[in-house]
C-alpha positions as CSV (number, residue, x, y, z in Angstrom):
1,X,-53.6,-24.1,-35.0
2,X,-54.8,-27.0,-32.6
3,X,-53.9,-26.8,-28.9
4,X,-51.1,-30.0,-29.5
5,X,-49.4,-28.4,-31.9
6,X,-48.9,-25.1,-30.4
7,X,-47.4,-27.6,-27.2
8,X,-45.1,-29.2,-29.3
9,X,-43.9,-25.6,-31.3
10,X,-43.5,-24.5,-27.7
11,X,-41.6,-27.1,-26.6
12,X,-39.2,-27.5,-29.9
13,X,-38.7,-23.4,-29.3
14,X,-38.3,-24.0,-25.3
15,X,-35.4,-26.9,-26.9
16,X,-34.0,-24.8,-28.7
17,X,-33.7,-21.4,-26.2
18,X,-32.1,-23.9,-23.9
19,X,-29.5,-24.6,-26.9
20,X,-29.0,-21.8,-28.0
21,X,-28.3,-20.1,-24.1
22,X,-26.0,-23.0,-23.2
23,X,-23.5,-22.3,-26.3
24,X,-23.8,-18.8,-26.0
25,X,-22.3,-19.0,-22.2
26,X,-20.4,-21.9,-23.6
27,X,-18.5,-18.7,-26.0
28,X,-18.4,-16.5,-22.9
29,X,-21.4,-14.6,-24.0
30,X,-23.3,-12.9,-21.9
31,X,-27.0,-14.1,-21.6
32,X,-28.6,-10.8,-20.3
33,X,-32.0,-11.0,-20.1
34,X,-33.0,-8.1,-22.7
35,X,-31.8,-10.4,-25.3
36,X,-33.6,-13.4,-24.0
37,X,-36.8,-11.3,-24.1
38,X,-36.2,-10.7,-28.0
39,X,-35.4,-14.1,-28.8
40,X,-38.8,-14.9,-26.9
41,X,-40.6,-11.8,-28.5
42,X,-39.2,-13.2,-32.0
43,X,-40.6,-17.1,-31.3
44,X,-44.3,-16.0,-29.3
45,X,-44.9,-13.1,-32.5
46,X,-44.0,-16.2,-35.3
47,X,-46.0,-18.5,-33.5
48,X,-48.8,-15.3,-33.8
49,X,-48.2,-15.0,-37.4
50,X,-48.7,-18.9,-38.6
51,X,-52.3,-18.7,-36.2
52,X,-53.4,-15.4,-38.2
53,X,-52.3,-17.1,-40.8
54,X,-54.6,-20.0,-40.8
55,X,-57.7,-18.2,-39.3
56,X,-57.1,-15.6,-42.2
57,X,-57.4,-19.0,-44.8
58,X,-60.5,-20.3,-42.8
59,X,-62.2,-17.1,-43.3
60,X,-61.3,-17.1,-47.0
61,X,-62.9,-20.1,-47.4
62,X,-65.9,-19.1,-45.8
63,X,-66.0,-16.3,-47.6
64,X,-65.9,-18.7,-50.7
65,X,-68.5,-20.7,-49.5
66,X,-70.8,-18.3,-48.8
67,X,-70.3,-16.5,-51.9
68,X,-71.2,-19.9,-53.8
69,X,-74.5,-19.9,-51.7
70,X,-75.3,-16.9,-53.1
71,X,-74.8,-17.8,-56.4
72,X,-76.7,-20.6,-56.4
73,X,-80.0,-19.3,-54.5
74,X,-79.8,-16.7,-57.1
75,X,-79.7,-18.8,-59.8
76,X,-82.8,-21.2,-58.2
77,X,-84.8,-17.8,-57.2
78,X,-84.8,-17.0,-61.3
């Protein structure tokens, strides 16, 4: 994932935390910091997942790639 867009899923999460804490206290519910740790825990491991994610699909491809290599300097070798 490129350095921008991890900036802008930061700031649309940082958006949203600040939503989502202003209607809570807008309800009367508390905003103890335990469960502000989760909601970050929950947005920093998904942002974790979607990076693992790609740099599991980059290796697949070179894994494919190299695997074609093979194949065709065995073919020239014969």
């Amino acid at each position: 994932m490129g350095h921008l867009k991890t900036q802008n899923q930061l700031s649309r999460i940082n958006g949203d935390y600040q939503q989502l804490m202003e209607e809570l206290q807008a309800h009367g519910i508390d905003t103890n910091p335990f469960g502000v740790l989760q909601i970050e825990r929950f947005a920093l491991v998904d942002l974790l997942i979607d990076e693992i994610r790609g740099l599991k699909a980059k290796v697949d491809m070179l894994g494919k790639i190299e695997s074609a290599r093979k194949k065709r300097d065995a073919w020239h070798v014969q």
